[in-house]
N, C-alpha and C positions, 0 to 999 in steps of 0.2 A: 854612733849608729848611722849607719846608709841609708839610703832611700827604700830601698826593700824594704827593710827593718822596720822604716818606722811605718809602713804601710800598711803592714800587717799586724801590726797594734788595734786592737780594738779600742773605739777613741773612750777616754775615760769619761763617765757619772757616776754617778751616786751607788748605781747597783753595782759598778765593776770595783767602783775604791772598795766599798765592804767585800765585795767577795776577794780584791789580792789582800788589803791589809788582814783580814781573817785566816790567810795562808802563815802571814808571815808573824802572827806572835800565835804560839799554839798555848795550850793549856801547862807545860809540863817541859820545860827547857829555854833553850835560846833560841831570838829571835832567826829569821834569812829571809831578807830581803833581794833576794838574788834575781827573783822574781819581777820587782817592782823599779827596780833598778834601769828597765828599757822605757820607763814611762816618765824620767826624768830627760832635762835636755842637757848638754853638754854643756851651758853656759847660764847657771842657773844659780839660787841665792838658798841656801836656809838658812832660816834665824828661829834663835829661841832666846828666852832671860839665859841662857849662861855664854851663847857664841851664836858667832856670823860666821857661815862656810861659805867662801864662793866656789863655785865650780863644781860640776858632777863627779870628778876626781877627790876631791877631798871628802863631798859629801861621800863617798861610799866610804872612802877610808873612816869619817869621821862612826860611821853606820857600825861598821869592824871592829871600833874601838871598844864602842858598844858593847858589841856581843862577847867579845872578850873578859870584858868587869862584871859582866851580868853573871849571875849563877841561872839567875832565871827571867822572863821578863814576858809579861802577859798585857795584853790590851783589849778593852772593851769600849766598843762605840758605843755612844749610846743613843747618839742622833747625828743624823747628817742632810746636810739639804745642796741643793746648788743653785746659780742662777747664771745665764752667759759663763766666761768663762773660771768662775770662782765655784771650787767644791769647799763646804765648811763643815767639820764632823767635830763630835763634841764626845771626851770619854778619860775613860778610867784605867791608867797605865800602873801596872804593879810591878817593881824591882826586887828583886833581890840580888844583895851583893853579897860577895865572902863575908863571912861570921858577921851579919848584920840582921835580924829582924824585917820580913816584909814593908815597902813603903810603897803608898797608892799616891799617888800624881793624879791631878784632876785637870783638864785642860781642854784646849781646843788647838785645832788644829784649820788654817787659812790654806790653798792648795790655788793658786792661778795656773792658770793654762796659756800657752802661746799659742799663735796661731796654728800650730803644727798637730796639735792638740797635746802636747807635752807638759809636762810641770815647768813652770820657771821659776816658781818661786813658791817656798813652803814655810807658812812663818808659826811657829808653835807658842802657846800663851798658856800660862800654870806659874799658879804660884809654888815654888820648888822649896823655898825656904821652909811658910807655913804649911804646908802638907808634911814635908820631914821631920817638923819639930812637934807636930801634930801625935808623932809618934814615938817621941826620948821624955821619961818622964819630969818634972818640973817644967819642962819649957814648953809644954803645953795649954798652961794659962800665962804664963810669962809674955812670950811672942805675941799674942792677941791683944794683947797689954802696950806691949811697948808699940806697935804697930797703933793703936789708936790714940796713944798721949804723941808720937812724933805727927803721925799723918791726920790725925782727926777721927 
């Protein structure tokens, strides 16, 4: 992104993250983020529990892959706040993949800003395992189980 470019970004809060990410999962298909994509920086980090992306180039590829496996893929915020340069919104992400049963992801999502006012780093937290198994039947009380005889 040039200098133009990123000038004419309206610098991100609270009310512009809900209004792009609201663009980008709709009710009834696949995500595009096509949108969101000029509000990240070129030399930037995502992480979640299953991978580390670096760079704006991979994260879009990684974004692609995405919408590729999805059948379908919905998201609901359901709080968000900011302070300086950290936006943190908290919600309810639902997948659907080929021949598999709806699965809702609970999480939060960390969003830093650089000085440019751009993302550099977006670090996503859900627990991915028990929410999934939350939904295959027997291991619905199994995981909770074994989850509090390893960890406490």
């Amino acid at each position: 992104m040039d200098e133009q470019e990123n000038s004419e970004l309206k610098p991100l809060d609270c009310e512009l993250v809900l209004e792009l990410w609201s663009k980008t999962y709709n009710t009834s298909g696949k995500p595009d983020w096509s949108h969101i994509f000029p509000y990240y920086a070129e030399v930037m980090i995502f992480q979640d529990p299953i991978q580390k992306v670096v760079g704006k180039q991979d994260f879009v590829a990684m974004c692609n892959r995405l919408t590729k496996r999805c059948k379908e893929l919905q998201m609901n915020i359901t709080s968000i706040a900011s302070n300086e340069n950290l936006i943190f919104m908290q919600w309810e992400m639902t997948m659907i993949f080929r021949n598999t049963p709806s699965t809702t992801l609970f999480g939060c999502t960390k969003l830093t800003l650089g000085e440019d006012g751009r993302i550099m780093q977006q670090r996503d937290y859900y627990d991915l395992w028990g929410d999934i198994f939350a939904n295959v039947p027997g291991m619905k009380s199994l995981y909770p189980r074994f989850m509090r005889r390893v960890f406490g």
